[in-house]
C-alpha positions in Angstrom: 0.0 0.0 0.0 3.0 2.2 0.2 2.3 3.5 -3.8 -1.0 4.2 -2.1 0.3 6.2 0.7 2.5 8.1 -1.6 -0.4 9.3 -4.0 -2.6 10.4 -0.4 -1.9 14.4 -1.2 -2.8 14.5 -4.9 -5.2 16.5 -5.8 -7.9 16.8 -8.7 -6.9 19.1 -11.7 -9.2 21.8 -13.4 -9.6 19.3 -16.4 -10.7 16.5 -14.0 -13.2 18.5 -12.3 -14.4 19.3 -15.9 -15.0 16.2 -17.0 -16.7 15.2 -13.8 -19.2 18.1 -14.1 -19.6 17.2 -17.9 -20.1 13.4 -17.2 -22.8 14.1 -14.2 -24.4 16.7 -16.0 -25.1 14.2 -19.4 -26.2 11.5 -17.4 -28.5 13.2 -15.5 -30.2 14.7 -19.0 -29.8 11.3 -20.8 -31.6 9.5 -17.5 -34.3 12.0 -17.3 -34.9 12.6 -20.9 -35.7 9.2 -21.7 -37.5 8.8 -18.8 -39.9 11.9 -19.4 -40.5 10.8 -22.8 -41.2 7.2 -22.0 -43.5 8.0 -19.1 -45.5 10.8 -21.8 -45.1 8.2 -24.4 -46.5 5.2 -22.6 -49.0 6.7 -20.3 -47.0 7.4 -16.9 -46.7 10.8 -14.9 -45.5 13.3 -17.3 -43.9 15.5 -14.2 -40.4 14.3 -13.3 -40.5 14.3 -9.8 -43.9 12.0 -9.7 -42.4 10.0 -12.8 -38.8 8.9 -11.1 -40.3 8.5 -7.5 -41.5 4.9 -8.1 -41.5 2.4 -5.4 -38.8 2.8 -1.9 -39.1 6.3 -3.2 -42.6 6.7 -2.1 -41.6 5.3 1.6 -38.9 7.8 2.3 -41.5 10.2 1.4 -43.4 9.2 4.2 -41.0 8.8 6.5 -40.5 13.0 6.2 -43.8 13.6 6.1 -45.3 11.5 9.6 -41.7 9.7 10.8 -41.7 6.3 11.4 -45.4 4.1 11.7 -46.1 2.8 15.1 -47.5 -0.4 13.9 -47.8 -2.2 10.4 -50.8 -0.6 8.3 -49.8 -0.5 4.6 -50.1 -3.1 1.5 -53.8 -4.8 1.3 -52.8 -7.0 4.2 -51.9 -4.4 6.6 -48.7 -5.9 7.2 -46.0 -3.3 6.0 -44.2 -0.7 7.8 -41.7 1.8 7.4 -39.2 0.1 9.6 -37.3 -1.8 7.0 -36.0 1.9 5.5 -32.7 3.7 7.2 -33.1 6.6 8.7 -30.1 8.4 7.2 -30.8 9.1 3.6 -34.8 10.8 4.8 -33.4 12.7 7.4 -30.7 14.6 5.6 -33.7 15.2 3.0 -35.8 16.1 5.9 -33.1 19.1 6.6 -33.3 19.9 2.9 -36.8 19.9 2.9 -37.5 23.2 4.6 -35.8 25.0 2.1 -37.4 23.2 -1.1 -40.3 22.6 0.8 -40.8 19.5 -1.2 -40.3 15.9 -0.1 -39.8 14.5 -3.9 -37.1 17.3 -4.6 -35.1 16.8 -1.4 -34.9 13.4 -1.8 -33.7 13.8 -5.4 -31.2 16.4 -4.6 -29.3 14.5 -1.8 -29.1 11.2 -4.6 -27.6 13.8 -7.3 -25.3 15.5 -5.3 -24.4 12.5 -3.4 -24.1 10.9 -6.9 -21.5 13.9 -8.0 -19.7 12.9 -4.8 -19.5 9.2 -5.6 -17.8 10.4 -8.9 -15.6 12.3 -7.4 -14.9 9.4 -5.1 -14.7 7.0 -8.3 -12.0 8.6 -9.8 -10.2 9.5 -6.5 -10.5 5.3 -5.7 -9.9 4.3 -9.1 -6.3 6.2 -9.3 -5.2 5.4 -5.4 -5.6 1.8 -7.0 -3.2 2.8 -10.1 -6.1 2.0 -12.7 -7.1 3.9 -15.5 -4.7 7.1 -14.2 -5.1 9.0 -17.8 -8.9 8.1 -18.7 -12.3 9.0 -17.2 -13.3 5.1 -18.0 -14.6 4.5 -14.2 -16.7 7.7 -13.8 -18.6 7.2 -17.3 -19.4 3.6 -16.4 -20.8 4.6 -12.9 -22.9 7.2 -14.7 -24.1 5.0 -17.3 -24.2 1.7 -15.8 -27.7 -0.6 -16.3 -29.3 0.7 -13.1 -28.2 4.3 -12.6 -31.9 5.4 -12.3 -31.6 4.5 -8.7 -28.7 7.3 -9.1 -31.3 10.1 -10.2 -34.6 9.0 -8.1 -35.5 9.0 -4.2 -33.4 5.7 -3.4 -30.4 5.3 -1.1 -28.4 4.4 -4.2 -26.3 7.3 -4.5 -25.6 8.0 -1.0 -24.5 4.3 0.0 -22.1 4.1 -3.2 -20.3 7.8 -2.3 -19.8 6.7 1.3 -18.9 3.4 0.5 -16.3 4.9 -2.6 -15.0 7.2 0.6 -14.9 4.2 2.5 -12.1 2.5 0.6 -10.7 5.4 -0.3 -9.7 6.6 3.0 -9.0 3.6 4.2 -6.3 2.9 1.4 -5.5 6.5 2.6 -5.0 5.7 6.3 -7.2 8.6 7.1 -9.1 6.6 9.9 -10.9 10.0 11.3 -12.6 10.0 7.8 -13.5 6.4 7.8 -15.1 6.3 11.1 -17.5 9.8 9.9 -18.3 7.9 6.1 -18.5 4.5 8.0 -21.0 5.6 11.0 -23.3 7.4 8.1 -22.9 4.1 6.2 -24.0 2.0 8.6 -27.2 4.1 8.4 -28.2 4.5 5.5 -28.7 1.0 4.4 -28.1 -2.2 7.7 -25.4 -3.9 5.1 -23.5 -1.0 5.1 -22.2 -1.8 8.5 -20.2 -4.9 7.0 -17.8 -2.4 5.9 -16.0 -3.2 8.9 -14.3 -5.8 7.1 -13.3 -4.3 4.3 -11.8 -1.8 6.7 -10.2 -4.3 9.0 -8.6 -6.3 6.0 -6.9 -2.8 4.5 -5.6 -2.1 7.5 -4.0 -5.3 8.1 -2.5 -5.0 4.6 -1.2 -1.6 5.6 0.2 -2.9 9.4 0.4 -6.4 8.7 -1.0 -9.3 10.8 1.4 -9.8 13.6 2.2 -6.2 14.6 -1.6 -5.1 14.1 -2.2 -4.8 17.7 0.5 -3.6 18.9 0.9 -0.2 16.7 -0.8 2.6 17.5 -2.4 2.8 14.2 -3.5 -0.6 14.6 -5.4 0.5 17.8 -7.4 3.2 16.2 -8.8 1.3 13.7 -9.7 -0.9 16.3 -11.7 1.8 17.9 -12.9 3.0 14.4 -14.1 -0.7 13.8 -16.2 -0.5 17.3 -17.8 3.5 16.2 -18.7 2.3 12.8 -22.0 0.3 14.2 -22.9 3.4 16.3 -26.0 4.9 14.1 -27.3 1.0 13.4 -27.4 0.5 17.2 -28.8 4.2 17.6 -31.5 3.1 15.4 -32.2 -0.2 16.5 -32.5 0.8 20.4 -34.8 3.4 18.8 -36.9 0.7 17.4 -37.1 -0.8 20.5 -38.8 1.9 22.5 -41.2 2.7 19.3 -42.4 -0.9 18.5 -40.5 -3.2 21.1 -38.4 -4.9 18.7 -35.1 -3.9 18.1 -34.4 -5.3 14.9 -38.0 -4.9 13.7 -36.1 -3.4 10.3 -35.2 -7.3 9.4 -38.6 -8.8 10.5 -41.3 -6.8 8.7 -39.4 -7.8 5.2 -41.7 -10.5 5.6 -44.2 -7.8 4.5 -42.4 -7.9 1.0 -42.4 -11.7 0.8 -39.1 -11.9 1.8 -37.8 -15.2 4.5 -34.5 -16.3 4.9 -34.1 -19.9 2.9 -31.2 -21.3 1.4 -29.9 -19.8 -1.9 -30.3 -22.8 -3.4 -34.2 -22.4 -3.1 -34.4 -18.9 -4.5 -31.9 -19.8 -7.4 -34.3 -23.2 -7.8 -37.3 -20.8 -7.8 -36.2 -18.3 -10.5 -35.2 -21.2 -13.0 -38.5 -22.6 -12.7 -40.4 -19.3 -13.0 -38.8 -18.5 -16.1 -38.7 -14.8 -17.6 -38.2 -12.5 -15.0 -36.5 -15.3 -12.6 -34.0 -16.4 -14.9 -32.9 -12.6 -15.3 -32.5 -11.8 -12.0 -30.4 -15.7 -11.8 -27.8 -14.9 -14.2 -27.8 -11.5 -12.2 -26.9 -13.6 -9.1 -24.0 -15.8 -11.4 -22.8 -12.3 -12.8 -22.2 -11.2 -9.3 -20.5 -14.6 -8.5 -18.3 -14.1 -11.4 -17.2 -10.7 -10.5 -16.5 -12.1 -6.9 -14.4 -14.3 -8.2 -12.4 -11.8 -10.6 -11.7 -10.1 -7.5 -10.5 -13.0 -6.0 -8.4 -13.5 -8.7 -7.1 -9.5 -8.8 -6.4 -10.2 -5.1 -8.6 -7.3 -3.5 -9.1 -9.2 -0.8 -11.5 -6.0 0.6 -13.4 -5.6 -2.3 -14.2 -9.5 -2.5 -15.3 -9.4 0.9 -17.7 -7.2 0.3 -19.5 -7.8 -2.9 -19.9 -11.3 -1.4 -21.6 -10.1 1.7 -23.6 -7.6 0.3 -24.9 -10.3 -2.0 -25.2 -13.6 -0.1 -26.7 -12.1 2.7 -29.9 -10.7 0.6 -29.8 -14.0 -1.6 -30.9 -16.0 1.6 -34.0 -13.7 1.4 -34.6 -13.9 -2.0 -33.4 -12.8 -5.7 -35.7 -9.9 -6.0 -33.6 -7.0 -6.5 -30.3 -8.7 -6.8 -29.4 -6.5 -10.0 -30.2 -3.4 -8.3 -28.1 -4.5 -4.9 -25.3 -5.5 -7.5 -24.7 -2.3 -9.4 -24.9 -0.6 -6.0 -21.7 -1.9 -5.0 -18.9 0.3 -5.9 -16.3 -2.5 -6.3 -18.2 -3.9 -9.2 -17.0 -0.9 -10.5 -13.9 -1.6 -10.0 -13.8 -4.9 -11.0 -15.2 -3.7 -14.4 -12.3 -0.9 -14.6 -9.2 -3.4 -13.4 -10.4 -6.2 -16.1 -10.8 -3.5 -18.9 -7.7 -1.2 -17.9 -5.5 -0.3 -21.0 -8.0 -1.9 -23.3 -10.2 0.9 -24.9 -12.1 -0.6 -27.0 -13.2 -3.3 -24.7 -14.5 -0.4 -22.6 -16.5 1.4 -25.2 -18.0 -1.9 -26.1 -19.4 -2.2 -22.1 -20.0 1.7 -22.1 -22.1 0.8 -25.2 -23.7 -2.2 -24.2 -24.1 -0.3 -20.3 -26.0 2.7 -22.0 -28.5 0.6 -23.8 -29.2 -1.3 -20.8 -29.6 1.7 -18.8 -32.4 3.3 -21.7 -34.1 -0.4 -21.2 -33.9 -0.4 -17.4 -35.2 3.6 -17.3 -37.9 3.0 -19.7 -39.2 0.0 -16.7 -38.8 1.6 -13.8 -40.6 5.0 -14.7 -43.4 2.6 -16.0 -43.3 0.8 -12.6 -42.4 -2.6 -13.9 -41.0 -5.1 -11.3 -38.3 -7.0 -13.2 -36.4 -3.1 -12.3 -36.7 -2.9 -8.2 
């Protein structure tokens, strides 16, 4: 990690900063544009902000609008709650909120200019790593990629890939101050983002090394950065307690969206047999096995460790949303950049094929089909 270290005080250049504006800015128009037109086109809400809040969206809103329920009273069965939805992501659009005065808006603002951070974080993360150090490959294919909706509408998309990007970035950086602020906010925006302790720990050991971990002084404070991380997921959960009794009454109402822990082999076994929409969302699971393995193979020990948690642990539960929980992960990202690296036209062929996917994908969700959550 020492070239990593050594690269800790560069800085972005005017042209960077250019071309990060310039790539935010175009995927926002190309993302809303074709949204807009479908939604007109096809008979959906012709106003933007009614047209991209679709689905989670709709539950943030109400979570700024009348807090947290008291008891389940939502779907036809009465058996859905707001629970299951971190309180991070609504409450820094609650803040927002009395200047816009507009729940849609503020949750769409925090997701774009958390999105601009997570670019800025992208190519930050991408160079500390020594890939793509002359191009802008990483920051067009986390603009574009198949599900960047999520990066425009009221979802916790945007924010849980900038603070995981800041993450990994400051934890290659040693800046442990930084990783316990992004990591604590993590934590709450979305439960899995408090398994970022291990990427963190498994950095760190690569920076201190195994047998001397404990008995630096660096060592020790990411110790005690591993132990703060948790602190807005406990804060939350001992808040559930005294509102409905059960502290981790954000895990149990999933039950609400059909969702049990079984093994994967059942969900996997379900989705062949359902065909269409099933066998999507399977190869979706393989692709993230594959990429897993890539990083396996790259020896990013931290990134691996990761993507595999973030993706096992909602495949017990189901397969619903595995694409979306994929392409939220930002070392997909940089698996994608490390296997195309010095190979440009392999990475306008997947910047190609990634656009395409994303116009398909756009068209669905503003429409409010399900093969898109």
């Amino acid at each position: 990690m020492s070239k990593g270290v050594l690269r800790s005080t560069e800085r972005l250049s005017k042209t960077d900063w250019k071309m990060i504006i310039s790539v935010f800015l175009l995927s926002r128009i190309f993302i809303y544009f074709i949204g807009l037109m479908a939604s007109r086109i096809y008979g959906g809400s012709p106003a933007v902000l009614d047209a991209f809040c679709q689905f989670d969206c709709t539950w943030y809103k109400q979570i700024i609008d009348i807090g947290y329920d008291l008891q389940p009273r939502w779907h036809v069965e009465h058996d859905a709650a707001s629970w299951a939805f971190m309180p991070v992501y609504p409450m820094i659009a609650k803040v927002l909120d009395v200047f816009f005065n507009s729940t849609t808006l503020s949750l769409y603002v925090v997701s774009n200019a958390s999105f601009f951070m997570a670019l800025v974080f992208m190519l930050k993360l991408s160079r500390q790593m020594g890939l793509s150090n002359e191009g802008y490959f990483p920051i067009w294919l986390l603009a574009f990629s198949p599900y960047s909706v999520y990066f425009v509408s009221g979802y916790t998309e945007s924010l849980f890939m900038a603070l995981t990007l800041a993450v990994f970035l400051f934890s290659y950086r040693q800046q442990w101050l930084y990783v316990a602020i992004c990591g604590i906010l993590l934590a709450g925006t979305r439960n899995l983002g408090v398994m970022i302790v291990f990427p963190v720990l498994l950095i760190a050991i690569g920076h201190y090394g195994v047998r001397s971990f404990f008995k630096t002084e660096r060592g020790l404070i990411v110790v005690a950065v591993l132990w703060v991380i948790p602190l807005l997921l406990f804060s939350y959960m001992l808040y559930l307690y005294f509102l409905t009794g059960d502290g981790f009454a954000f895990t149990h109402i999933q039950i609400a969206w059909r969702r049990y822990i079984d093994w994967p082999t059942h969900w996997l076994e379900k989705g062949l047999s359902d065909g269409g929409k099933g066998l999507y969302l399977v190869g979706m699971v393989i692709l993230g096995w594959l990429i897993n393995l890539y990083l396996v193979y790259k020896k990013l020990w931290a990134e691996a460790t990761f993507v595999f948690i973030c993706t096992f642990i909602p495949l017990l539960t189901g397969i619903t949303a595995m694409p979306r929980y994929l392409f939220g992960l930002s070392p997909v990202y940089i698996a994608f950049v490390a296997f195309s690296d010095k190979k440009p036209q392999l990475q306008t062929a997947i910047l190609v094929l990634s656009s395409v996917s994303l116009s398909f994908i756009v068209i669905g969700f503003v429409l409010e089909q399900f093969f898109t959550v």
